[in-house]
N, C-alpha and C positions, 0 to 999 in steps of 0.2 A: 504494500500500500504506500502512494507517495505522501512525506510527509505534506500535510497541509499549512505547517509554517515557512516549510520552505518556498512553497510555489504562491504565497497569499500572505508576506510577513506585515503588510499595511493591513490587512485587516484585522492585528491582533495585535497590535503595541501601535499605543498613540504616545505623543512626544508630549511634554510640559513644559514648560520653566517656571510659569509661577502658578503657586500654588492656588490662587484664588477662581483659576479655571478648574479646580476640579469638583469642587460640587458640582456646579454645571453640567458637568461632561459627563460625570456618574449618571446626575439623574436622564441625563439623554441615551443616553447608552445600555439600562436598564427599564426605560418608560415598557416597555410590554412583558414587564416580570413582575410580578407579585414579591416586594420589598424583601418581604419574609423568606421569598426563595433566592437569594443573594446576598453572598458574602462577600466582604470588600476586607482585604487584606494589605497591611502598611508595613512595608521595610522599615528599620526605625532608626538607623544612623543614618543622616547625611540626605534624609528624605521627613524625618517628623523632628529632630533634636540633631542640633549641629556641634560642635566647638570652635567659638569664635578664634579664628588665627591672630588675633592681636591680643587676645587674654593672657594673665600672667603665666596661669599654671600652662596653657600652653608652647610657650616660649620656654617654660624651664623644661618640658620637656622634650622638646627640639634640643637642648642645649645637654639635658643627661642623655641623653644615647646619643648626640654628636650626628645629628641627622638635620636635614631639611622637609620643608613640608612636603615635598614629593616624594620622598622616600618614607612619608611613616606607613602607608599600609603595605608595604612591601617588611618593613621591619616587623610591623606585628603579626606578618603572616608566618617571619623566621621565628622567632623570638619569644614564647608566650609569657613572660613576665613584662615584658614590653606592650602587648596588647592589653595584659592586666592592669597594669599603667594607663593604660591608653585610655582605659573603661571607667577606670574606678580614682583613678585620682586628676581628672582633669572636669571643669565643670562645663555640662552643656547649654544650651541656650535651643530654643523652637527656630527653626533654619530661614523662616520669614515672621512677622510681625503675626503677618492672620495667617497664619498655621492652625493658631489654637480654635477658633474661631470657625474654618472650615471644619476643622477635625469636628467638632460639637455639632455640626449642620448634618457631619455625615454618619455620625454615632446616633443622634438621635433619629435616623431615618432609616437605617439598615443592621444588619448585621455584622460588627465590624470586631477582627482582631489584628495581634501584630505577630510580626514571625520576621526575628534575626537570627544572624550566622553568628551571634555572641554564642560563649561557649555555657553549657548547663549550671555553671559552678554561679555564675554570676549573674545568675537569675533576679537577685537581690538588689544589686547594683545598678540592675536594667530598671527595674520597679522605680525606684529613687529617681533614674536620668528621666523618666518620663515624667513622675508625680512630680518633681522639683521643676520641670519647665510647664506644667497643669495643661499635661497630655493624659486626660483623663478617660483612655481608652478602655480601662476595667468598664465603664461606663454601658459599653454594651454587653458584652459577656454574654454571647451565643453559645458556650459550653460550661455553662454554670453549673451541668452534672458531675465535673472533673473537680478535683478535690487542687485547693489554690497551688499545692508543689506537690501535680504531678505527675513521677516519672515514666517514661516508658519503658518497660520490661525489656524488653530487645535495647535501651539506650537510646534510640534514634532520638527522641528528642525529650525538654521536657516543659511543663506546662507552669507556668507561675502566676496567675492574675491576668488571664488573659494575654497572657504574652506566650509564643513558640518559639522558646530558644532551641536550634541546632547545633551548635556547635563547628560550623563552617561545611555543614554536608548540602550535597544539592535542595536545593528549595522547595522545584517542581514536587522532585520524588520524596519528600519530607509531607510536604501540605498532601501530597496526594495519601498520604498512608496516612495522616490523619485524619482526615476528613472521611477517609473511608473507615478507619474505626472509628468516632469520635462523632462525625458531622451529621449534621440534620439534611437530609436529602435537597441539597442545594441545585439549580436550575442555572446560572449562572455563579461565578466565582472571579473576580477581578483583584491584582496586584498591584500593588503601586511602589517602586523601586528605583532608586537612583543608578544601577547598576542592570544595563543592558543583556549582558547575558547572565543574569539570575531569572531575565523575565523569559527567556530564551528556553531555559532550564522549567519554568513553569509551564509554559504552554507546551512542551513535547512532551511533558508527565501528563496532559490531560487532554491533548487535542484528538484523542481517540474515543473519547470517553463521551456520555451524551448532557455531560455539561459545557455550556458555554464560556468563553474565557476570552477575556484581555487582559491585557498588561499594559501600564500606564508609566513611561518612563521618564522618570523626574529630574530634569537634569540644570538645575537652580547651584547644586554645591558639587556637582558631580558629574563628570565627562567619563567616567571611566565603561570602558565596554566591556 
């Protein structure tokens, strides 16, 4: 079977830069779905909570590993004490002004969680980067059967307040094994991502499947593909 993202990738990732178009484009994009059968999922570094590059803390830490800003996601992808760093001791800020604003438009209208490549251990730290910038995503909590920390038996991922941290495994094939244990029989499923081939990665996990799917690629703080 030919993949259908390859021969048709404009119909399934639309581009952004600011965030203020995406209420908008959800509800157009969704009008012939019943709210309730639609889940709208948010990458959460670099796409809901940023780190300002001219902040203290991060400048000290450019300056402890002896790196430039180009070089830190390459370091904490070597380095996991550096990515720990990266998480837990520098403070984040919401990546535009009405971030939070949109975020509340679309939590109180759909079904909304988040799912990062943070690692399981830091599930804690993630909770904090959210509630400290009043990304009050628990807010929806479409799987409010799952108990606030938890784990998955096989590891794949794990569950903390509405948050799916993996731990830097594929996305597509993460959300899709959740959702199929976990999910409420969704009709549609939409990503939003600053990172091009994670949504890449999303829609060949499900472009088979007889849910609908895009991916909405956020590119305000982030070019990377």
């Amino acid at each position: 079977m030919v993949n259908n993202y390859i021969t048709m990738p404009n119909n399934h990732i639309i581009t952004i830069q600011c965030i203020t178009e995406l209420a908008n484009l959800i509800d157009t994009i969704t009008q012939s779905y019943d709210k309730h059968d639609i889940l709208v999922v948010f990458d959460i570094d670099d796409t809901l909570i940023t780190i300002p590059r001219n902040s203290h803390d991060y400048t000290a830490y450019l300056n402890k590993y002896n790196v430039s800003h180009h070089e830190v996601y390459d370091l904490c992808d070597r380095i996991p004490q550096a990515r720990i760093d990266y998480i837990c001791g520098i403070r984040k800020v919401p990546c535009q002004p009405e971030t939070h604003q949109t975020l509340s438009h679309i939590v109180n209208n759909y079904h909304v969680t988040a799912l990062t490549s943070r690692c399981h251990s830091l599930h804690h730290a993630t909770y904090n980067d959210l509630a400290d910038s009043a990304m009050h995503i628990i807010e929806s909590n479409p799987f409010y059967k799952l108990h606030n920390d938890y784990h998955d038996i096989d590891n794949k991922y794990a569950y903390h307040r509405n948050t799916i941290s993996i731990s830097g495994q594929n996305k597509g094939t993460i959300l899709k094994y959740f959702i199929d244990k976990h999910g409420h029989d969704y009709k549609m499923i939409i990503l939003i991502d600053d990172t091009r081939s994670k949504l890449v990665d999303f829609i060949n996990a499900f472009i088979n499947t007889d849910i609908a799917i895009k991916g909405i690629h956020y590119v305000k703080y982030n070019d990377k593909q």
